[in-house]
C-alpha positions in Angstrom: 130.9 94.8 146.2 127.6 94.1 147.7 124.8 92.3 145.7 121.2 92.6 147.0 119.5 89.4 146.4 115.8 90.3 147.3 113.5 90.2 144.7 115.7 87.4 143.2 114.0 84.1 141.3 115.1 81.0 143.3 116.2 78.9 140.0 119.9 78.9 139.0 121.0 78.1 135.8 123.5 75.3 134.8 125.6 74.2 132.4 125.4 70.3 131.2 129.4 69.6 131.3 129.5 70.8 135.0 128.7 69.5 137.9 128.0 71.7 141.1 128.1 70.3 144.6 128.8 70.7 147.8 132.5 71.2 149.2 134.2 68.3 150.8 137.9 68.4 152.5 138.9 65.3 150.0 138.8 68.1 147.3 141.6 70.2 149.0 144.1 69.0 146.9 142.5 69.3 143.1 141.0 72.3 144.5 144.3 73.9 145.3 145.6 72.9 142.1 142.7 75.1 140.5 143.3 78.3 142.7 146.8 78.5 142.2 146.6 78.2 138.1 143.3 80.3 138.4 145.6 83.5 140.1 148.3 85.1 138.2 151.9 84.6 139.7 152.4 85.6 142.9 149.0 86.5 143.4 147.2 84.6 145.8 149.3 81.6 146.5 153.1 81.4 145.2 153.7 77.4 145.4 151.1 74.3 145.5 152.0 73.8 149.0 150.7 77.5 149.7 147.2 77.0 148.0 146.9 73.7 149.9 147.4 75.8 153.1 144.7 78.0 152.0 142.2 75.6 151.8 143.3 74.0 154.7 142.9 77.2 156.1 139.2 77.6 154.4 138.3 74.6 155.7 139.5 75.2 159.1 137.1 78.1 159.6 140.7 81.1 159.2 138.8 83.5 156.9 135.2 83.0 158.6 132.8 80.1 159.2 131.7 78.3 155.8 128.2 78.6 154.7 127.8 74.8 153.3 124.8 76.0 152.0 126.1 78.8 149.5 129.3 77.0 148.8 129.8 74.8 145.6 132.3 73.6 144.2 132.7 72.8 140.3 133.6 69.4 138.7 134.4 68.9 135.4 134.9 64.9 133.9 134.8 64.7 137.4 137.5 66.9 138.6 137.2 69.7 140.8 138.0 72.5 138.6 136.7 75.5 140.7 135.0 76.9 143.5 132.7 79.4 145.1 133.7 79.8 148.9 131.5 81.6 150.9 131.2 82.1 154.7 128.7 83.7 157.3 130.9 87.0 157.3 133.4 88.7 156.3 136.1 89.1 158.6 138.0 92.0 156.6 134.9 94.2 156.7 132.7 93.8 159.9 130.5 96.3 158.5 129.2 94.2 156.0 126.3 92.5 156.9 125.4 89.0 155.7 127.2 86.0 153.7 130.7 87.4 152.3 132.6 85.6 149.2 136.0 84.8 150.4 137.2 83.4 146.7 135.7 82.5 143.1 138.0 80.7 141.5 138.1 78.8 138.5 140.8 76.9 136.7 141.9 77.9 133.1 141.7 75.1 131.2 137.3 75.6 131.7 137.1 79.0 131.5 135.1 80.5 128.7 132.4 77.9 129.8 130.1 79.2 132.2 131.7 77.9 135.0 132.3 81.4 137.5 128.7 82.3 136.3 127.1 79.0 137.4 128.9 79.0 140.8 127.8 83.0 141.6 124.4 82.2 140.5 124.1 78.9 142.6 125.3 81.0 145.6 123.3 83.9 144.7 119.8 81.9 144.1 121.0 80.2 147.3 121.4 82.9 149.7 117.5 84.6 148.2 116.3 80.9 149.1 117.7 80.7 152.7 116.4 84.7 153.5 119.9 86.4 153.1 120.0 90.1 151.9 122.6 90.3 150.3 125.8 88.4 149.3 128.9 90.7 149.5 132.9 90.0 148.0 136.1 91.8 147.8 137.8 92.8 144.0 141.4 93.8 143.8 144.9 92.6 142.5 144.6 89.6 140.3 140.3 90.0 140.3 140.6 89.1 135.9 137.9 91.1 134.2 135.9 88.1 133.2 135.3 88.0 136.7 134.8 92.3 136.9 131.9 91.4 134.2 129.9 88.5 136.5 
């Protein structure tokens, strides 16, 4: 899916409980903890030490370079409970053009609050601010349709 972000208003919206900020590595480990409970079974990581290997990975530039800008991450009582991870391009689909969502992501015990909206807003008002065209992702297996309806 490919969003076009021209013509977009440069003001996200927020939600008081959650805080949204930049990515660091010391959040690899609550961070993992949040994508493997956000995933069904088997999904996208089968063990903890598997989703600590795909942030690792994130941050290690595997799945594309991260866009610091358009990345957030979500902290709730201030614990990373979720995450927007974006990078330059996609490395799945070279025909994309532009910043590419690699994973959205955020843990059950917050959902129902806002949470995956406010992080694809942030990224979205984010990319209209910094000139980008459009902000593209991939949907499959294990995509929940709360996040089919953002």
């Amino acid at each position: 899916m490919t969003l076009s972000l021209t013509a977009r208003s440069t003001t996200p919206g927020g939600i008081d409980a959650v805080e949204l900020r930049g990515i660091q590595t010391s959040d690899r480990d609550a961070l993992a903890t949040a994508y493997l409970a956000a995933y069904p079974p088997g999904v996208a990581a089968t063990s903890l030490s598997d989703a600590q290997q795909e942030m690792d990975d994130t941050f290690a530039g595997e799945f594309g370079v991260l866009r610091h800008d358009l990345t957030r991450v979500a902290t709730f009582e201030n614990r990373p409970v979720g995450a927007i991870l974006v990078v330059g391009k996609s490395i799945w689909d070279p025909r994309l053009d532009g910043p590419f969502i690699i994973d959205l992501f955020v843990h059950p015990d917050v959902r129902g609050m806002g949470v995956g909206r406010a992080l694809l807003d942030t990224a979205v008002h984010a990319g209209a601010r910094a000139g980008d065209a459009t902000l593209s992702l991939r949907v499959g297996e294990g995509t929940s349709p709360a996040a089919l309806a953002l």
